[in-house]
C-alpha positions in Angstrom: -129.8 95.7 -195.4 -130.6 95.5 -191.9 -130.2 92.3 -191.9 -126.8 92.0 -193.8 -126.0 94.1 -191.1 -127.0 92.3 -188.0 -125.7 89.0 -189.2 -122.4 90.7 -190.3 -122.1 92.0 -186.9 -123.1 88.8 -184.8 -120.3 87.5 -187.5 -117.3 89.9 -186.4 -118.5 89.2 -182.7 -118.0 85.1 -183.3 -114.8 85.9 -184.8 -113.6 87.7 -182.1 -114.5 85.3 -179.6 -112.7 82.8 -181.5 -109.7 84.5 -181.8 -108.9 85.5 -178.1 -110.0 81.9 -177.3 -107.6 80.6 -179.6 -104.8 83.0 -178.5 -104.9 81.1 -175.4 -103.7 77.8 -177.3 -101.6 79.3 -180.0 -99.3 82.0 -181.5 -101.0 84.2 -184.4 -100.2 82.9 -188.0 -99.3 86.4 -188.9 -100.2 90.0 -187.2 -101.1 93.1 -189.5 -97.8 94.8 -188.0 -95.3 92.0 -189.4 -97.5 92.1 -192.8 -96.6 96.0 -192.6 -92.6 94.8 -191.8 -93.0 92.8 -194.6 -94.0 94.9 -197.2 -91.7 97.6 -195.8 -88.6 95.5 -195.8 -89.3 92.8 -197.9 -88.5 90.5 -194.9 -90.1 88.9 -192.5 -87.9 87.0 -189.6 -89.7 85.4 -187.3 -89.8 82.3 -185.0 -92.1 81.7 -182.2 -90.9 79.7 -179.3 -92.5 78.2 -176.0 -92.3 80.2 -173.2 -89.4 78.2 -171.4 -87.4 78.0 -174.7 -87.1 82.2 -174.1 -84.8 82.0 -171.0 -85.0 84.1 -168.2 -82.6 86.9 -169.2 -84.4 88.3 -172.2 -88.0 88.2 -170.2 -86.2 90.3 -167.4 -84.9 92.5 -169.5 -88.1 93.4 -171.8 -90.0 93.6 -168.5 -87.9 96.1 -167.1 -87.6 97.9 -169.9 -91.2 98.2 -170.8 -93.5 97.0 -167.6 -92.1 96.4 -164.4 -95.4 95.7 -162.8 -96.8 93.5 -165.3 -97.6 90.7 -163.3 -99.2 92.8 -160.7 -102.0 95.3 -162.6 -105.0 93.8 -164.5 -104.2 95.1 -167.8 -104.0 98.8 -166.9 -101.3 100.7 -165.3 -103.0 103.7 -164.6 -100.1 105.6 -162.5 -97.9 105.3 -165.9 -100.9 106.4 -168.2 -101.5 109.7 -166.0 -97.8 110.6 -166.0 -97.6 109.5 -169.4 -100.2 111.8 -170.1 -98.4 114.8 -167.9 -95.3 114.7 -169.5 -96.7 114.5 -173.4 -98.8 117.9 -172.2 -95.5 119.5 -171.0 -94.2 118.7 -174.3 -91.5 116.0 -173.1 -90.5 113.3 -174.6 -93.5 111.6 -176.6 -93.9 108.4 -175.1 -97.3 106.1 -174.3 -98.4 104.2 -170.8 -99.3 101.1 -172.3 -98.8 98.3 -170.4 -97.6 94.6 -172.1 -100.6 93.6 -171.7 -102.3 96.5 -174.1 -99.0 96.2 -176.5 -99.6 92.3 -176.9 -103.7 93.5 -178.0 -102.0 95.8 -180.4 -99.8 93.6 -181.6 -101.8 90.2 -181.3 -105.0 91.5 -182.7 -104.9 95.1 -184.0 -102.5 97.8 -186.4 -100.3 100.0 -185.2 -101.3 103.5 -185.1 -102.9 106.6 -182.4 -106.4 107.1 -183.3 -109.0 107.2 -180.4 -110.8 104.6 -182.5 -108.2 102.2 -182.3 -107.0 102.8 -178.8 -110.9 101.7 -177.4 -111.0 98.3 -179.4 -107.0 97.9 -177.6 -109.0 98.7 -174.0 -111.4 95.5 -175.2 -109.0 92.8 -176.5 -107.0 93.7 -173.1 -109.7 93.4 -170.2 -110.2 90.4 -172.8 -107.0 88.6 -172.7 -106.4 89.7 -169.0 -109.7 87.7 -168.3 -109.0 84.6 -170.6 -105.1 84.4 -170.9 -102.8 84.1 -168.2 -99.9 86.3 -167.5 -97.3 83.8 -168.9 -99.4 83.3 -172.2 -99.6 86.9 -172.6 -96.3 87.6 -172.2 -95.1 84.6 -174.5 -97.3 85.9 -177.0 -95.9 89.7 -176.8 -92.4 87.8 -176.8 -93.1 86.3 -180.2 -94.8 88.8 -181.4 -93.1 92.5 -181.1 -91.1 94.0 -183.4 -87.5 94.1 -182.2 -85.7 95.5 -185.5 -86.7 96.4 -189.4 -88.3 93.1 -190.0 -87.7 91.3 -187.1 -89.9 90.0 -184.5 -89.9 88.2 -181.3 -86.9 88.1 -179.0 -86.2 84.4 -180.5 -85.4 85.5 -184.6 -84.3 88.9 -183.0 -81.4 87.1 -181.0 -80.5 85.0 -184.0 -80.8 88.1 -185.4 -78.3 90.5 -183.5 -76.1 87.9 -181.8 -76.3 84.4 -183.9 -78.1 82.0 -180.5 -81.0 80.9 -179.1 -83.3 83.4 -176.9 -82.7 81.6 -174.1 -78.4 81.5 -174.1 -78.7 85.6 -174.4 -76.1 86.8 -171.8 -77.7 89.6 -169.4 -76.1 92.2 -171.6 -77.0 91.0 -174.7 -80.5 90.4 -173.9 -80.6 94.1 -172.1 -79.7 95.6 -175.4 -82.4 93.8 -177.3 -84.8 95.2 -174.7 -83.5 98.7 -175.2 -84.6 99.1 -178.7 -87.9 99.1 -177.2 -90.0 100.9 -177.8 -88.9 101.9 -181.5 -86.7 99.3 -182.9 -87.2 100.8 -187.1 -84.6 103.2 -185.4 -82.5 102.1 -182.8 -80.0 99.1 -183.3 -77.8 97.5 -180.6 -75.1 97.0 -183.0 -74.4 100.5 -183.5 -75.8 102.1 -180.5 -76.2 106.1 -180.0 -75.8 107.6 -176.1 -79.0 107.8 -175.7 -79.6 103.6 -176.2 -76.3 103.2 -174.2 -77.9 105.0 -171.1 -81.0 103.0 -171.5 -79.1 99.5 -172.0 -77.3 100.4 -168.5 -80.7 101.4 -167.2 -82.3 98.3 -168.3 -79.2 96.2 -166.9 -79.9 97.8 -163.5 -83.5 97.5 -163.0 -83.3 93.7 -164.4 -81.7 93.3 -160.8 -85.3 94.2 -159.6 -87.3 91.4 -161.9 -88.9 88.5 -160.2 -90.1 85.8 -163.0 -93.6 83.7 -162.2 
């Protein structure tokens, strides 16, 4: 049993290695979360693109919207974890830290969910990818990989999606209301927005001002 046990660990660890190295080079066949959308919806739109095909408008607007420092932290933003933190022991608004890099472990390599459990092996797959990837491919590979509507994921299917063109002819107000569903898109939808995802799409459209691509 021991053994079983050793060689099935030394086994997971290959895999592992394999995967992040091969993350570098390619987009995942399939995530656990789009198998989720999948079975939920009985749909699953998707359509990975290169990281130039995206245009600049939809990367500025997901950036502001969900990590405006993302290509100056490591992995961690620990300023956003602590308030983060703060404000869900007030009893504010329930909302995470997590930086793109620790969404793209999530989504890249790991299921959606809160457990302690879960939220270590998303620490390891992020000082991972932060170490082997570089900003650009983990950015392209959150791009094409988060969920941006019931059964839809990346910004490329997701603008086919909501406005019928390519990710990178989104307008800057087109591609600031994609960004706003973050970071629950089951719920909110740009083409029948409440106040609240109004306030955020003029939010978004503002700090995009802010965005410097590298």
């Amino acid at each position: 049993m021991f053994r079983f046990i050793k060689r099935l660990f030394y086994t997971l660890v290959l895999l592992n290695i394999l995967g992040i190295a091969a993350g570098k080079f390619f987009n995942p066949p399939i995530t656990l979360t789009q198998l989720g959308g999948l079975l939920e919806y009985g749909k699953l739109h998707r359509d990975y693109i290169s990281y130039d095909e995206m245009g600049d408008n939809v990367k500025k607007a997901v950036l502001a919207s969900e990590d405006q420092k993302f290509f100056d932290h490591s992995g961690f933003d620990y300023q956003a974890i602590e308030k983060a933190y703060k404000d869900n022991e007030a009893g504010k608004r329930l909302k995470g830290g997590s930086t793109i890099s620790q969404q793209t472990a999530k989504n890249v390599f790991l299921w959606q969910g809160r457990s302690w459990f879960r939220k270590g092996l998303e620490a390891f797959y992020t000082f991972a990818i932060e170490n082997v990837w570089d900003k650009t491919t983990i950015l392209e590979r959150y791009l094409n990989s988060i969920e941006m509507g019931q059964g839809v994921f990346g910004v490329q299917a997701a603008a086919q999606y909501y406005y019928g063109k390519d990710a990178k002819n989104l307008t800057k107000s087109e591609a600031a209301w994609i960004a706003a569903v973050l970071p629950n898109p089951r719920k909110y939808d740009p083409k029948n927005p409440s106040s609240y995802l109004r306030k955020r799409h003029s939010w978004i459209m503002r700090q995009m001002n802010t965005i410097t691509l590298k």
